[in-house]
Structures are given as C-alpha cells and as structure tokens.
C-alpha positions as CSV (number, residue, x, y, z in Angstrom):
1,X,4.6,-12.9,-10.3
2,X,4.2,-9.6,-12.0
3,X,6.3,-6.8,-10.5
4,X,3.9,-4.0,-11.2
5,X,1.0,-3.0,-9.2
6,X,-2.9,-4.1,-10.6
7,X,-5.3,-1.4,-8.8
8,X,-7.8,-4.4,-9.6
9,X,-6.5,-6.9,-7.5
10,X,-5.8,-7.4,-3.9
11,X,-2.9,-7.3,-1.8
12,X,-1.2,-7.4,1.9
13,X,0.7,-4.8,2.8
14,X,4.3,-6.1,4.4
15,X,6.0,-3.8,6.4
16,X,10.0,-3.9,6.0
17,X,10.4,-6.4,8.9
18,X,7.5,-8.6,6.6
19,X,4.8,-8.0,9.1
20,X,1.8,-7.2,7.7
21,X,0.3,-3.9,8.7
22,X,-2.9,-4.1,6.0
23,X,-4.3,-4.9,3.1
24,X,-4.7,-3.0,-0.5
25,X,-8.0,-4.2,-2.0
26,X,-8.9,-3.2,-5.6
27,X,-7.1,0.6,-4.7
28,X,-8.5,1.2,-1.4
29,X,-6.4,0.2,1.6
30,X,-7.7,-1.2,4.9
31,X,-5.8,-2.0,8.6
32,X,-8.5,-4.5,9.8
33,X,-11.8,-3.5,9.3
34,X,-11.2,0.0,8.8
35,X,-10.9,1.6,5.1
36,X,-8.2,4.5,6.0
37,X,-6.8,5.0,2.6
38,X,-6.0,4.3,-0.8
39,X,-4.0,4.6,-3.8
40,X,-4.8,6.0,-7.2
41,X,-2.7,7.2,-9.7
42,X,0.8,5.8,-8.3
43,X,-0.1,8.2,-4.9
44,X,-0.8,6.7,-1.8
45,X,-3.4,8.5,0.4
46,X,-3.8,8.0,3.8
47,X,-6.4,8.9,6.2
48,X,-7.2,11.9,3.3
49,X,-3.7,13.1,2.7
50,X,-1.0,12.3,0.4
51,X,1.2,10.1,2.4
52,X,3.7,7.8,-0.5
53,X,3.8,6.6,-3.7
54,X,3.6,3.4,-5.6
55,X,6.6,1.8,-7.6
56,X,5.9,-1.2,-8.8
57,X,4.8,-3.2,-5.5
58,X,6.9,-1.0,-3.4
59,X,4.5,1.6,-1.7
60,X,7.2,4.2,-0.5
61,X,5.5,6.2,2.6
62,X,7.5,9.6,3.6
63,X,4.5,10.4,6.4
64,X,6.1,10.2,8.8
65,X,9.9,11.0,7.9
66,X,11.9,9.1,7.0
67,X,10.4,7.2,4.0
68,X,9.1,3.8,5.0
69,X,9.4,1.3,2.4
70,X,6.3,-1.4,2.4
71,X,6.0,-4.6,0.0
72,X,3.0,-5.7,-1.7
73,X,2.2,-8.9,-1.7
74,X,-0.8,-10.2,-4.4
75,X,-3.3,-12.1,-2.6
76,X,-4.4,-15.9,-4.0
C-alpha cells in the first residue's frame, strides 16, 4: 500500500479510535450522502473553510482545537 495520498482514488476516513467518520472520493470528501468538503493541494476544506492538511494518508484537522489526527484508508 502506498503511503501517499492519490486525489484520484477513494478513501475512508478513520477517525483515531478507527471509526469511520466519511469517505474521500477523487478530492472531495463526503459524511453519508452529503458532500461537505474536500481536499486540494495538501489543504483540507471543510464545509468552505480551511480546516487541516494532508500528510501522506494522515489528514491532520486543527478545527476544532486541538489537531485531530484521521487515517486514510484506500478503498478496493
């Protein structure tokens, strides 16, 4: 498994106790249904704002404080 991020592909969104709280699909992120952000260009928007960044397949969110640290998970 690569450890950097592909905007192409898709991925679930693990928060740090592994639950998953959404899914990153081709840049644009989604919690069910609902399109409420994205990432592009190793920033992480969310519902229009800046809200983390991208390292690798870490997506480090620091809205709200303290930085929240959610895995990315590729999707078969």
């Amino acid at each position: 498994m690569s450890s950097l991020y592909n905007p192409a592909d898709h991925y679930d969104v693990l928060d740090p106790e592994g639950i998953k709280t959404g899914e990153l699909r081709a840049g644009r992120y989604f919690e069910g249904d609902w399109e409420v952000g994205k990432a592009e260009g190793g920033v992480f928007h969310y519902n229009g704002e800046p809200a983390g960044r991208l390292d690798g397949m870490v997506l480090g969110c620091f809205a709200p404080v303290p930085t929240t640290r959610f895995q990315l998970i590729r999707q078969s």
